[in-house]
Biopython code that builds the backbone (N, CA, C, O; Angstrom):
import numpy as np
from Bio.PDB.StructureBuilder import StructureBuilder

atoms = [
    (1, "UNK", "N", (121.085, 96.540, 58.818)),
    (1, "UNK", "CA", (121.723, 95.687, 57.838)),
    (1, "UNK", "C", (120.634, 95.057, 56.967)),
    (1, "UNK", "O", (119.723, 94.389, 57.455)),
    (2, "UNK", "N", (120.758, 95.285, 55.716)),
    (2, "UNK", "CA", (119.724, 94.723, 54.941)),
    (2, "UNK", "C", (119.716, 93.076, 54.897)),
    (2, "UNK", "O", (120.752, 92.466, 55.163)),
    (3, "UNK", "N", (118.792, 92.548, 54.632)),
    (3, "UNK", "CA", (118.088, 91.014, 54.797)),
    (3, "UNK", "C", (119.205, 90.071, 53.427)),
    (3, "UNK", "O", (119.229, 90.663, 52.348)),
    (4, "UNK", "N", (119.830, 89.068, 53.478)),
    (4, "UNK", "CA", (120.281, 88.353, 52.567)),
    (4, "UNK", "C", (119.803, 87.864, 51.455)),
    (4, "UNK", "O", (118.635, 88.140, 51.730)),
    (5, "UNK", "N", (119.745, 87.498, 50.697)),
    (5, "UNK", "CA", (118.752, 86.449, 49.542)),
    (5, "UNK", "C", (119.531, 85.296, 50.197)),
    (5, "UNK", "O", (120.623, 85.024, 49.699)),
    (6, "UNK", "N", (119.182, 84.718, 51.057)),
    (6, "UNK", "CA", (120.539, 83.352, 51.330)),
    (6, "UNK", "C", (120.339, 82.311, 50.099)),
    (6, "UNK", "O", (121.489, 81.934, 49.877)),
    (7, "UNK", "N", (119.540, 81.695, 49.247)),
    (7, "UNK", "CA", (119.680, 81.588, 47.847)),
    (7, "UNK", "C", (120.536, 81.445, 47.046)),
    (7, "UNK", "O", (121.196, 80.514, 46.585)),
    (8, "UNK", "N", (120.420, 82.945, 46.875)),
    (8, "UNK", "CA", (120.803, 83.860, 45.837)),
    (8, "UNK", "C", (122.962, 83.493, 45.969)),
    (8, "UNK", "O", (123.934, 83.188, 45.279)),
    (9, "UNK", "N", (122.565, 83.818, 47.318)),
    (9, "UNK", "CA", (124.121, 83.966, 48.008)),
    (9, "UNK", "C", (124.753, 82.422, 48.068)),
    (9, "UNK", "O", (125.882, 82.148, 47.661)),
    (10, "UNK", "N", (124.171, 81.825, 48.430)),
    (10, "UNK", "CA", (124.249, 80.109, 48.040)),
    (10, "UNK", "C", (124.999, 79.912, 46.372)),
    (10, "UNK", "O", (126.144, 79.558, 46.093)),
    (11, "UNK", "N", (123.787, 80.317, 45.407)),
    (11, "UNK", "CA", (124.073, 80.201, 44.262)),
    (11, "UNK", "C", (125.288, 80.275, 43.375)),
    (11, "UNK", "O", (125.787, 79.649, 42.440)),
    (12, "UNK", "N", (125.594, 81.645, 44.327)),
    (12, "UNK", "CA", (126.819, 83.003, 43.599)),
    (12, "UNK", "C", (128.358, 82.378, 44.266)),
    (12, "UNK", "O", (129.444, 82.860, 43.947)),
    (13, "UNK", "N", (128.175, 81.090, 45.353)),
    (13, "UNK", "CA", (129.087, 80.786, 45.902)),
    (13, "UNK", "C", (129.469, 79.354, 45.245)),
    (13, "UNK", "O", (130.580, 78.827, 45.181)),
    (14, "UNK", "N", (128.018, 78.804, 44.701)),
    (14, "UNK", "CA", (128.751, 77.543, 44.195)),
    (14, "UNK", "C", (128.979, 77.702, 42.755)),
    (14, "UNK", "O", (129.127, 76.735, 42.008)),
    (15, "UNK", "N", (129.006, 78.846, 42.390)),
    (15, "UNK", "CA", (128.976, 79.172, 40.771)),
    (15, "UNK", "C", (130.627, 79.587, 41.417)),
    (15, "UNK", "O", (131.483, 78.713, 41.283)),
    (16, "UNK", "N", (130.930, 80.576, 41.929)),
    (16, "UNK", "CA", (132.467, 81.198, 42.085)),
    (16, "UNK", "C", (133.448, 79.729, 41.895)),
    (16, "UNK", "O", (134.444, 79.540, 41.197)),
    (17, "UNK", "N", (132.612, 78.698, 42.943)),
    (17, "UNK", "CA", (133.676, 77.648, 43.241)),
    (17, "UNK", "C", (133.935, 76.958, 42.068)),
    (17, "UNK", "O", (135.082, 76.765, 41.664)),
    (18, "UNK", "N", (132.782, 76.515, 41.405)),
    (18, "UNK", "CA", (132.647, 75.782, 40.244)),
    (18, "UNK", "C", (133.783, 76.348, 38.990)),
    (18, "UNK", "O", (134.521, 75.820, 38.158)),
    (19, "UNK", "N", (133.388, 77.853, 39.459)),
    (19, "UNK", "CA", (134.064, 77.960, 38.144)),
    (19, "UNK", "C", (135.960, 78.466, 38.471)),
    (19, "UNK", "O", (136.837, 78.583, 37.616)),
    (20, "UNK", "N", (136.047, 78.610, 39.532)),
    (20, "UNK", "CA", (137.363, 78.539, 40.155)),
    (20, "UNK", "C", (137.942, 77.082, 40.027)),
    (20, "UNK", "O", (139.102, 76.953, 39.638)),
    (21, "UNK", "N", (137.164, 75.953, 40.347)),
    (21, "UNK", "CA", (137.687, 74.664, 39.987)),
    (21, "UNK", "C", (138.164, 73.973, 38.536)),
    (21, "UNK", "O", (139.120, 73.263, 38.226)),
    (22, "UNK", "N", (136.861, 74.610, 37.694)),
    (22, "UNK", "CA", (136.807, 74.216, 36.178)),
    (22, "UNK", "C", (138.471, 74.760, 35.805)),
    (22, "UNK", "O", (139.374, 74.044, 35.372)),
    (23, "UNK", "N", (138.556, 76.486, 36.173)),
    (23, "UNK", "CA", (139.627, 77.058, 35.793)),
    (23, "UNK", "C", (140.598, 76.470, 36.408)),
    (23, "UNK", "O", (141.063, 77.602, 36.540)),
    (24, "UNK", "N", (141.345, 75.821, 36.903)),
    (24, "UNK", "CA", (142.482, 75.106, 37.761)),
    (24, "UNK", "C", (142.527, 73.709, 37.438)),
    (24, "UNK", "O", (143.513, 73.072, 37.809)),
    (25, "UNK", "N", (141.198, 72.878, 36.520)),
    (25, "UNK", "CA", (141.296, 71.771, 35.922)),
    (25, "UNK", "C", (140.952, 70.791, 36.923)),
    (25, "UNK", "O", (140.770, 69.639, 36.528)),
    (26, "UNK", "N", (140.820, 71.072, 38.262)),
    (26, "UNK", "CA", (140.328, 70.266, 39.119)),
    (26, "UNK", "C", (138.555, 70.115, 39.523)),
    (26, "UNK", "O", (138.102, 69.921, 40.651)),
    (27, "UNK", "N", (138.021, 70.221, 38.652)),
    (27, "UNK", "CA", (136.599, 69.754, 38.483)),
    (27, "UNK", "C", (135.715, 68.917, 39.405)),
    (27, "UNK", "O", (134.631, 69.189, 39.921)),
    (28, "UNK", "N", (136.866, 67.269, 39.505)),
    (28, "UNK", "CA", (136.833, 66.516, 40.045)),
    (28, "UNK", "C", (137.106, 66.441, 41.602)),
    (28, "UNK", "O", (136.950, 65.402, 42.243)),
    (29, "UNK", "N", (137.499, 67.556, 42.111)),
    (29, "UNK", "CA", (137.508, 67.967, 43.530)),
    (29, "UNK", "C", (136.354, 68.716, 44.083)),
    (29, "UNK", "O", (136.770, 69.381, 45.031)),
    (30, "UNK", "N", (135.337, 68.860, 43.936)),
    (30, "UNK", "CA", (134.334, 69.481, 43.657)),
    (30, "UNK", "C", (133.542, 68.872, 45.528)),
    (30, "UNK", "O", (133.065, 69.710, 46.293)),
    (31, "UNK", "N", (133.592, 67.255, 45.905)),
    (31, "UNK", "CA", (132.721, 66.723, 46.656)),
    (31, "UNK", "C", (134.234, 67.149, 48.007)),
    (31, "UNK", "O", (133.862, 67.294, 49.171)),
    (32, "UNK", "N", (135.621, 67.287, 47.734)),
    (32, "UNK", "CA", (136.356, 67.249, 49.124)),
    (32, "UNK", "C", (136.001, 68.663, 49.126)),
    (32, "UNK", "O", (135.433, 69.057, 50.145)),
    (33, "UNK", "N", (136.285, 69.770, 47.909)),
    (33, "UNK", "CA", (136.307, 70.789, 48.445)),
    (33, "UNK", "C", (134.982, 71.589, 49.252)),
    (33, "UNK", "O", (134.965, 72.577, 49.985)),
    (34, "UNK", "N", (134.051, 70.804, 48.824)),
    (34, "UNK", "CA", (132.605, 71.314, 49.738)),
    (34, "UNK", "C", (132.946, 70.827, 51.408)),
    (34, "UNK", "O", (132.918, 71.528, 52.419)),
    (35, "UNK", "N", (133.265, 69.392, 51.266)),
    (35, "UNK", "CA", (133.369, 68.817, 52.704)),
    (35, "UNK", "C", (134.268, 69.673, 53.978)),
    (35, "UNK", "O", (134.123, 69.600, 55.199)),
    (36, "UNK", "N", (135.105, 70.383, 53.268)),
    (36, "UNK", "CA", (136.231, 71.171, 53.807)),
    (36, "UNK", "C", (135.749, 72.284, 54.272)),
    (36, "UNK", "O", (135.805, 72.687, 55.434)),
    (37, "UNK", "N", (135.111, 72.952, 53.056)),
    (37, "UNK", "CA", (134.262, 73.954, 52.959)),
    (37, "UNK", "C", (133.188, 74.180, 54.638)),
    (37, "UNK", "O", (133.188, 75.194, 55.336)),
    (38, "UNK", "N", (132.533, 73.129, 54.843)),
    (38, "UNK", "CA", (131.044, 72.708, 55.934)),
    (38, "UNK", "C", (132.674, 72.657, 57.052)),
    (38, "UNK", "O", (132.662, 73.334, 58.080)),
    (39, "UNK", "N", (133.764, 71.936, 56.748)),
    (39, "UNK", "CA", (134.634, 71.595, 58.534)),
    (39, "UNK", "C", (135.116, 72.906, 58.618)),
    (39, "UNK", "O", (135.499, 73.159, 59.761)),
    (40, "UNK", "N", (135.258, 73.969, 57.713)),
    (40, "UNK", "CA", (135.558, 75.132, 57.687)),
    (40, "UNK", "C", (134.515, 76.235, 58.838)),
    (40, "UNK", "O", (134.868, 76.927, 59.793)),
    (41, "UNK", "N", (133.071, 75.988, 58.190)),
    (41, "UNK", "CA", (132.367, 76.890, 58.492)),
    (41, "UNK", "C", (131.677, 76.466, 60.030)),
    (41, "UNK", "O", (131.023, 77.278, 60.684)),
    (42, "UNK", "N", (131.955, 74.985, 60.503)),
    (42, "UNK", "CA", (131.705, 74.442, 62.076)),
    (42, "UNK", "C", (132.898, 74.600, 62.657)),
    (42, "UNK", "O", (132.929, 74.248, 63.836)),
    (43, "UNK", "N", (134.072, 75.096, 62.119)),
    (43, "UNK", "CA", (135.251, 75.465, 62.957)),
    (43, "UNK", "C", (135.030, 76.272, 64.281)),
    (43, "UNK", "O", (135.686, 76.015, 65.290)),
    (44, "UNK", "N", (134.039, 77.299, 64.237)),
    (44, "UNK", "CA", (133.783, 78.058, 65.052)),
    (44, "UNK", "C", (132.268, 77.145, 66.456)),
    (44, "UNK", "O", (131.691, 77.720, 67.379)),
    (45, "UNK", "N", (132.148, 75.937, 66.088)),
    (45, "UNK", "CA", (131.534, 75.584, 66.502)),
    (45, "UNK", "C", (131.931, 75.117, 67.835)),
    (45, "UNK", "O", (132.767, 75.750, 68.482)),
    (46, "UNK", "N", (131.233, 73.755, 68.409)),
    (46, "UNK", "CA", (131.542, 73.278, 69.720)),
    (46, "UNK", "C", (132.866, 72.419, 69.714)),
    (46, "UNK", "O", (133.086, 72.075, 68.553)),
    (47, "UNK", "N", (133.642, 72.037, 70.412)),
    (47, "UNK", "CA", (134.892, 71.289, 70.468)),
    (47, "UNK", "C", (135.263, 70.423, 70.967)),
    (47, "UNK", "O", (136.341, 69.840, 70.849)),
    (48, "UNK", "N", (133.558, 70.041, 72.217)),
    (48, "UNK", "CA", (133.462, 69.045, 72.872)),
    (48, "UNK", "C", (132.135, 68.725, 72.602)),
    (48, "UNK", "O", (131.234, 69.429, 72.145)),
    (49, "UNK", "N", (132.150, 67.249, 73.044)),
    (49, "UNK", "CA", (130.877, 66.433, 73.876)),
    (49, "UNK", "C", (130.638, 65.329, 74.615)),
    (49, "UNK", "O", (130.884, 64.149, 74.361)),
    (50, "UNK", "N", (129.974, 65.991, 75.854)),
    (50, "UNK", "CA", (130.210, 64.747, 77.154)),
    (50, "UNK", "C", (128.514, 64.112, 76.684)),
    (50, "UNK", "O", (127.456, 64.707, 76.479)),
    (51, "UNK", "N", (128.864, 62.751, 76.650)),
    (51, "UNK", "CA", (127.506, 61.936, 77.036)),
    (51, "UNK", "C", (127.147, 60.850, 78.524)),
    (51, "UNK", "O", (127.914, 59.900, 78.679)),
    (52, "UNK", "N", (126.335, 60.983, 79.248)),
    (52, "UNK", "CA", (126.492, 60.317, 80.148)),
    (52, "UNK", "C", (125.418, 59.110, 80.093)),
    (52, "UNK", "O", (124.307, 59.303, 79.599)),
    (53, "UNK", "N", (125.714, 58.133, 80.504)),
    (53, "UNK", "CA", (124.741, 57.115, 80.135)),
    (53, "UNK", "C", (125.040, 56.374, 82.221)),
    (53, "UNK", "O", (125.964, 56.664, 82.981)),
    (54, "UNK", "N", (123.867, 55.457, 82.472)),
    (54, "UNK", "CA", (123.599, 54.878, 83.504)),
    (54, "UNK", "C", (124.282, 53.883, 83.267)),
    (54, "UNK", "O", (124.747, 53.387, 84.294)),
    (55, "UNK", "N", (124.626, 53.213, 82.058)),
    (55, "UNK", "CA", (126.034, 52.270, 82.701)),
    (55, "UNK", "C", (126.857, 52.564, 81.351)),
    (55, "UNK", "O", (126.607, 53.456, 80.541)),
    (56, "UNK", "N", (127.955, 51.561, 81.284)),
    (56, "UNK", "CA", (128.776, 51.522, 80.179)),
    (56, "UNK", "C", (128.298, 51.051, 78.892)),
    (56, "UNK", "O", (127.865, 49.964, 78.509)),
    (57, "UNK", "N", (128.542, 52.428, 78.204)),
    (57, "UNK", "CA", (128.030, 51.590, 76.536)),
    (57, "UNK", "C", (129.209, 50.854, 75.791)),
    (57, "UNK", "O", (130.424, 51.040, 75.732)),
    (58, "UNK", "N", (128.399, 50.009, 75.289)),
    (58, "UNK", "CA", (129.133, 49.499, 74.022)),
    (58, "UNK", "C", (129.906, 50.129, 73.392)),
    (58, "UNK", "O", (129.795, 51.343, 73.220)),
    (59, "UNK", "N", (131.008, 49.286, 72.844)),
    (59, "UNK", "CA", (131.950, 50.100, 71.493)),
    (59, "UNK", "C", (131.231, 50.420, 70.766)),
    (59, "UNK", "O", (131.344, 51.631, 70.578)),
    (60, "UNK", "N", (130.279, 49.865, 70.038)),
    (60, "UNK", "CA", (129.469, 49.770, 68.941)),
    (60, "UNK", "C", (128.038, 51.089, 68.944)),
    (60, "UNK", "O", (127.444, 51.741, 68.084)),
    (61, "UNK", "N", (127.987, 50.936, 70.583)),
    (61, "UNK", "CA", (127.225, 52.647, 70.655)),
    (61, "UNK", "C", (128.240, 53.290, 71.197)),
    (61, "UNK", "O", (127.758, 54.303, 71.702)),
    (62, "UNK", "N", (129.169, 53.269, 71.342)),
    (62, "UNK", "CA", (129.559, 54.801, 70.968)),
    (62, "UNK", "C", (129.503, 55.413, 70.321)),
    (62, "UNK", "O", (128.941, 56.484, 70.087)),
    (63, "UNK", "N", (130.977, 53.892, 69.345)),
    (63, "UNK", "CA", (130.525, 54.564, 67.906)),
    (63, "UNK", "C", (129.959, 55.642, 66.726)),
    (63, "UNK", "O", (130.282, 56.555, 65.966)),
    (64, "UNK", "N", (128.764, 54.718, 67.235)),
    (64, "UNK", "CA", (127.536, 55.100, 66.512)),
    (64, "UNK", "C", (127.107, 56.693, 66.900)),
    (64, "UNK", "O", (126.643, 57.603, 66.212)),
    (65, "UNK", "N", (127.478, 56.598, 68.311)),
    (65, "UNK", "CA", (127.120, 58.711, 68.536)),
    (65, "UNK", "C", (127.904, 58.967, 68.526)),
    (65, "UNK", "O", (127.782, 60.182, 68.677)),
    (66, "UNK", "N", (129.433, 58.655, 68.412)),
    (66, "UNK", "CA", (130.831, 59.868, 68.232)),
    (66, "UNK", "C", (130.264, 60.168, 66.484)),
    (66, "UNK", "O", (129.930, 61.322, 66.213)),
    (67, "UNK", "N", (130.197, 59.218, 65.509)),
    (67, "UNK", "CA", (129.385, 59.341, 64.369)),
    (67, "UNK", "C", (128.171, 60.872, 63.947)),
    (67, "UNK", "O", (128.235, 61.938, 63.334)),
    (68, "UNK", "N", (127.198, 60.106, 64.714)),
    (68, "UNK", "CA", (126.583, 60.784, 64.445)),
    (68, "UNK", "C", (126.544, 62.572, 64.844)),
    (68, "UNK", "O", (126.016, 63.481, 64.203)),
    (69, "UNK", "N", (127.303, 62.623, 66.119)),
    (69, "UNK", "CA", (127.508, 63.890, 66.237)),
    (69, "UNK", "C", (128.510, 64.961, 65.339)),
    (69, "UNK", "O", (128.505, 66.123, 64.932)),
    (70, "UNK", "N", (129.548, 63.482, 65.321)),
    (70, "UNK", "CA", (130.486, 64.583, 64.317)),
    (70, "UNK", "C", (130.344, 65.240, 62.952)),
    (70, "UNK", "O", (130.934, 66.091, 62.285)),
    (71, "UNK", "N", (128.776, 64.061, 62.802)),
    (71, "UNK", "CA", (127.786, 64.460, 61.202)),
    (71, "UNK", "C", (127.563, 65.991, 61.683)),
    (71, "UNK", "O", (128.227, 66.924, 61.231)),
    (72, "UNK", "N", (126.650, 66.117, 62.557)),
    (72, "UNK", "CA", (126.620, 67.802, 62.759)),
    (72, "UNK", "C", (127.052, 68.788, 63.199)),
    (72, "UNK", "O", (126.777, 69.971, 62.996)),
    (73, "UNK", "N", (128.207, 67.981, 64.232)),
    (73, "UNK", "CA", (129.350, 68.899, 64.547)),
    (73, "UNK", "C", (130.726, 69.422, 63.956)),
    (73, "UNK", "O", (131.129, 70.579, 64.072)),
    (74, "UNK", "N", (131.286, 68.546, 63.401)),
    (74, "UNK", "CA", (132.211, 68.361, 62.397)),
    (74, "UNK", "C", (133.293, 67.285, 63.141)),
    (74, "UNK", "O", (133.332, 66.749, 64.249)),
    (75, "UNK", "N", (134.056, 67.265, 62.065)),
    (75, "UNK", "CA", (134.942, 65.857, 62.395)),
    (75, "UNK", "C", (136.031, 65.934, 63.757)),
    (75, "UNK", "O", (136.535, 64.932, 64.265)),
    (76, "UNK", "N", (136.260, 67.289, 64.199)),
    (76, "UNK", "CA", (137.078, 67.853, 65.210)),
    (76, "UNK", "C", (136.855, 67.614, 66.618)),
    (76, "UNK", "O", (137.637, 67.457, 67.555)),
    (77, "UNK", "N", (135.286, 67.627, 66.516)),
    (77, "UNK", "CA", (134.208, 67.313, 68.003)),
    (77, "UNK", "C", (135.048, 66.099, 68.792)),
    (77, "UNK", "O", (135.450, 65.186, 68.071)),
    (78, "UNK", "N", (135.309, 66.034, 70.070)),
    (78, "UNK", "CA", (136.057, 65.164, 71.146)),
    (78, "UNK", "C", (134.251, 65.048, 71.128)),
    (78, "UNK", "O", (133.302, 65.698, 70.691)),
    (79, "UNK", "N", (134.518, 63.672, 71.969)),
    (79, "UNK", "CA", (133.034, 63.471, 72.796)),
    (79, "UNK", "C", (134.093, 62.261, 73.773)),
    (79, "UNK", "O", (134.994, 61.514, 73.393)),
    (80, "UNK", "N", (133.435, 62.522, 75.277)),
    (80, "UNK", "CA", (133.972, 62.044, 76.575)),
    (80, "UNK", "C", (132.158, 61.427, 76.619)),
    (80, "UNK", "O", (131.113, 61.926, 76.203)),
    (81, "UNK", "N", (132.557, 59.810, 77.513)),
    (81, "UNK", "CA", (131.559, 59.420, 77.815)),
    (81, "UNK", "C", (131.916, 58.897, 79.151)),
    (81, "UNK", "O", (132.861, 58.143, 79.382)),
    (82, "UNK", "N", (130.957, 59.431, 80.127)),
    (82, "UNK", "CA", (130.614, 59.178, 81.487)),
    (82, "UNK", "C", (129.161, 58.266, 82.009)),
    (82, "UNK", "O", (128.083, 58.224, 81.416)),
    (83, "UNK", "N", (129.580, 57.500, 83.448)),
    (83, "UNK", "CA", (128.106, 56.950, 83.867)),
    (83, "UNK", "C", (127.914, 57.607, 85.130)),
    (83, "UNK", "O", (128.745, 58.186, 85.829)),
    (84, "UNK", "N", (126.793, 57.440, 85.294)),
    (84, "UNK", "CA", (125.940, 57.905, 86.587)),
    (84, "UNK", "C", (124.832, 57.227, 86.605)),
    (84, "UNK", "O", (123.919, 57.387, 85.795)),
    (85, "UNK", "N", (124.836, 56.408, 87.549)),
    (85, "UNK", "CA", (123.330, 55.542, 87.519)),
    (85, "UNK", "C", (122.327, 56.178, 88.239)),
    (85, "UNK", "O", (121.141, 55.891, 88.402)),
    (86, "UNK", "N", (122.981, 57.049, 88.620)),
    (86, "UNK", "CA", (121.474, 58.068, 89.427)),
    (86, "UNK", "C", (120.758, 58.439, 88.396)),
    (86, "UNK", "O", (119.615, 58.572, 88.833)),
    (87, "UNK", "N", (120.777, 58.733, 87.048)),
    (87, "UNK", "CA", (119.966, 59.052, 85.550)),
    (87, "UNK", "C", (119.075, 57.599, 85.283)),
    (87, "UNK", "O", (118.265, 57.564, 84.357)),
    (88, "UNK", "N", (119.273, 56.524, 86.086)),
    (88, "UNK", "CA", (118.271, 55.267, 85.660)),
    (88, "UNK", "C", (118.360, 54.641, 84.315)),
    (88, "UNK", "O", (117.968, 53.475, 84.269)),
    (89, "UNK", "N", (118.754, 55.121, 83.312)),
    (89, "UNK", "CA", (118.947, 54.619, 82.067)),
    (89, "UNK", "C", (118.402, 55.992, 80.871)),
    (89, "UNK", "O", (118.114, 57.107, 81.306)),
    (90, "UNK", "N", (118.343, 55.667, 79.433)),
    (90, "UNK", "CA", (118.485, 56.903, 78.748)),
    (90, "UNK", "C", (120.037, 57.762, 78.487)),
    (90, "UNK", "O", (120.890, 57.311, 79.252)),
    (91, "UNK", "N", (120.339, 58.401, 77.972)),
    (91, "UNK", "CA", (121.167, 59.231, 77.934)),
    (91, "UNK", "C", (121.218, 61.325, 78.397)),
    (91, "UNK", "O", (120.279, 62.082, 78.645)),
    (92, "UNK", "N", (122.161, 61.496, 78.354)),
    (92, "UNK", "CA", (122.461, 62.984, 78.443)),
    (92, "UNK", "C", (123.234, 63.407, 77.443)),
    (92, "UNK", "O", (124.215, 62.697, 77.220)),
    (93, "UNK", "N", (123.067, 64.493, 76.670)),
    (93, "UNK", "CA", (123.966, 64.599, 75.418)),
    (93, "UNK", "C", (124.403, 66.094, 76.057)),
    (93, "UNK", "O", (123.696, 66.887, 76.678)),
    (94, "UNK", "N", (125.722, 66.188, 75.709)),
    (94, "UNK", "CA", (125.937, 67.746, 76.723)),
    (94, "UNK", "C", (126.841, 68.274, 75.086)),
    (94, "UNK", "O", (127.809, 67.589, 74.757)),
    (95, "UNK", "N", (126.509, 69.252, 74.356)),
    (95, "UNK", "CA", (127.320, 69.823, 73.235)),
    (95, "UNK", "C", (127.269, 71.246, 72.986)),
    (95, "UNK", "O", (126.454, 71.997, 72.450)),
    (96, "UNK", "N", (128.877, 71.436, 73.784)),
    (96, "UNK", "CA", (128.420, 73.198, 73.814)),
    (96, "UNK", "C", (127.583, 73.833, 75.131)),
    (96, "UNK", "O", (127.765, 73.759, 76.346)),
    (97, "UNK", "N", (126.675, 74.426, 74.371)),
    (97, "UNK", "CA", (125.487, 74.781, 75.268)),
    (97, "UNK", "C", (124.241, 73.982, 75.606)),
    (97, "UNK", "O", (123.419, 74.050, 76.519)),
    (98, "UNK", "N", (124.383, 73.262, 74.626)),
    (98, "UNK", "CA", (123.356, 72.595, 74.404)),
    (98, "UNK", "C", (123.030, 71.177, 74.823)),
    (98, "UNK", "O", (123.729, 70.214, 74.509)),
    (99, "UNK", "N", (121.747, 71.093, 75.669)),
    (99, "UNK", "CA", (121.960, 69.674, 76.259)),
    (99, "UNK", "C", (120.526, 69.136, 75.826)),
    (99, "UNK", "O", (119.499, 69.809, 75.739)),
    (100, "UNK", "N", (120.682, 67.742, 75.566)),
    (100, "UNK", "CA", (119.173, 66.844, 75.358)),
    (100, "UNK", "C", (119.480, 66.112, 76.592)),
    (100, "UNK", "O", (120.518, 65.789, 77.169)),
    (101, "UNK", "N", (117.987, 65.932, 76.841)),
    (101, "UNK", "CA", (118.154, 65.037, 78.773)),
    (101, "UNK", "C", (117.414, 64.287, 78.147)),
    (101, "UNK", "O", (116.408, 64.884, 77.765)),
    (102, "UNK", "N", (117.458, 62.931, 77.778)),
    (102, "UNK", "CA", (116.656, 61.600, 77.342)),
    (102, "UNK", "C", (116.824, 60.673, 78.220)),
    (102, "UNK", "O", (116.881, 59.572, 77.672)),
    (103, "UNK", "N", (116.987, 60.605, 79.970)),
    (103, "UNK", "CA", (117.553, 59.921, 80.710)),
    (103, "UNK", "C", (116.360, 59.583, 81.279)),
    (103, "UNK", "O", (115.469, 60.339, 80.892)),
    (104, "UNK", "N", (115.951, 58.661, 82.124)),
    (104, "UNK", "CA", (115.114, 57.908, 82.404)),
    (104, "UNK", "C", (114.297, 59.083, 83.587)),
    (104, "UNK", "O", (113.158, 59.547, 83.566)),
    (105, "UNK", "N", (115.568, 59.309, 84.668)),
    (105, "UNK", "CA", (115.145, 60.107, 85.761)),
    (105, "UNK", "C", (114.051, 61.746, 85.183)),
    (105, "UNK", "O", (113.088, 62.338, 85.669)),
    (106, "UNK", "N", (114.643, 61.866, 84.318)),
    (106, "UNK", "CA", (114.187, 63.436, 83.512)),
    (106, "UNK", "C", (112.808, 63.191, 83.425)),
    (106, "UNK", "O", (111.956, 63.799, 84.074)),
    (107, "UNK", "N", (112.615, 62.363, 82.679)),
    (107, "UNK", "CA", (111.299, 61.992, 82.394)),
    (107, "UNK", "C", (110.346, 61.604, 83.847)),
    (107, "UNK", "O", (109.129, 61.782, 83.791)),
    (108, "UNK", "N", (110.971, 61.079, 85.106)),
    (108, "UNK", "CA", (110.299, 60.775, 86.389)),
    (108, "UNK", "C", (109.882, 61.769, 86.824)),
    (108, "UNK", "O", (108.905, 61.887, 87.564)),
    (109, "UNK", "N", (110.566, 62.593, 86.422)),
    (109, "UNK", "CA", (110.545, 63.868, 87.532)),
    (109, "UNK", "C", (109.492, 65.046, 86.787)),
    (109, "UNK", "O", (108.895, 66.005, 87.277)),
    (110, "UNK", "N", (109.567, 64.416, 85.142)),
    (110, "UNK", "CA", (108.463, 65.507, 84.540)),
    (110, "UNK", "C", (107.254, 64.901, 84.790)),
    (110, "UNK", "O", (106.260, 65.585, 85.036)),
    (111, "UNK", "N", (107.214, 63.629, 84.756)),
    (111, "UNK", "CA", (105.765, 63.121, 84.931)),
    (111, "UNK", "C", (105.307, 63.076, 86.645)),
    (111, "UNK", "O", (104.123, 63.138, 86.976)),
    (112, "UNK", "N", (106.405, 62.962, 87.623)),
    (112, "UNK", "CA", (105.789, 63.715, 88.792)),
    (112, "UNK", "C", (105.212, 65.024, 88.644)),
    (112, "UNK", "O", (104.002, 65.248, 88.664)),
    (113, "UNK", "N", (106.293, 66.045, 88.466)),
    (113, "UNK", "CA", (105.778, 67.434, 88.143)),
    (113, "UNK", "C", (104.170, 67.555, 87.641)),
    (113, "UNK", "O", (103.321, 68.164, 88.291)),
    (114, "UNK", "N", (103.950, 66.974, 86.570)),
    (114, "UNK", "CA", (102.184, 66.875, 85.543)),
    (114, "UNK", "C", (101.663, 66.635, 86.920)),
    (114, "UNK", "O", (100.825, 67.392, 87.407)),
    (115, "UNK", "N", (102.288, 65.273, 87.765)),
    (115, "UNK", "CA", (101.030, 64.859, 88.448)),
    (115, "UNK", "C", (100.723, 65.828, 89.760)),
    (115, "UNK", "O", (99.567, 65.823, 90.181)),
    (116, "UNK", "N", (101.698, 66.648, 90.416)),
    (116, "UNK", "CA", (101.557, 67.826, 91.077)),
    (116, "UNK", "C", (100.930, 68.791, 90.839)),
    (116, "UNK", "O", (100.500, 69.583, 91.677)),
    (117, "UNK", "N", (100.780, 68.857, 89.513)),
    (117, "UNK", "CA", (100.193, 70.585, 89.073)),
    (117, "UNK", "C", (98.650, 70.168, 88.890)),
    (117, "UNK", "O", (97.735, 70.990, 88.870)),
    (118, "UNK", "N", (98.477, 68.678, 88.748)),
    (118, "UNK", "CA", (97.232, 68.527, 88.156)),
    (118, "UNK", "C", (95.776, 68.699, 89.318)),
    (118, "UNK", "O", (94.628, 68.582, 88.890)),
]
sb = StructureBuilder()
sb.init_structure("model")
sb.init_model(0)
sb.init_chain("A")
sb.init_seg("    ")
for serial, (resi, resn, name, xyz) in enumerate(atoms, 1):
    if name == "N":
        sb.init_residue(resn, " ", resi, " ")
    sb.init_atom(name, np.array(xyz, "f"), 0.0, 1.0, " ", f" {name:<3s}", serial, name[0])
structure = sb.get_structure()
């Protein structure tokens, strides 16, 4: 399969839209129809996300990460939040496949590890 200009292909897509909008007189739809466009193309994305934290967060952090995830996940993303104080503090972000371990214990156990090998 030959290589994309992704660019090029970028370009040729916001020129189609642009000028599909101009022609229909809706010009001014230009910022929902992109937004739709991005919840369109993360449709195929993740559908969950568990975070686990060592005690109960705040409304105000949740919030703030149901937010920020749904910035890169899209607006559809569930996120479930769990505790486990065996993690010591820090978080676990579980999305999809994909996990960040920022939990206190993670880090104990890497800086034991260094001090074993050393």
């Amino acid at each position: 399969m030959p290589a994309v200009d992704s660019v090029a292909t970028a370009r040729a897509l916001y020129d189609a839209l642009t000028e599909t909008l101009r022609s229909s007189g809706a010009e001014d739809q230009l910022n929902e129809v992109v937004d739709q466009f991005i919840e369109l193309a993360r449709g195929s994305g993740p559908r969950e996300a568990a975070i686990t934290s060592a005690v109960p967060l705040a409304q105000e952090q949740q919030t703030a990460l149901v937010q920020q995830l749904q910035t890169k996940y899209g607006r559809s993303l569930v996120v479930n939040f769990d505790t486990d104080p065996a993690i010591l503090g820090g978080l676990i972000i579980r999305v999809g496949d994909r996990v960040l371990d920022e939990s206190v214990r993670s880090r104990l156990v890497a800086v034991q590890q260094r001090m074993l090998n050393s």
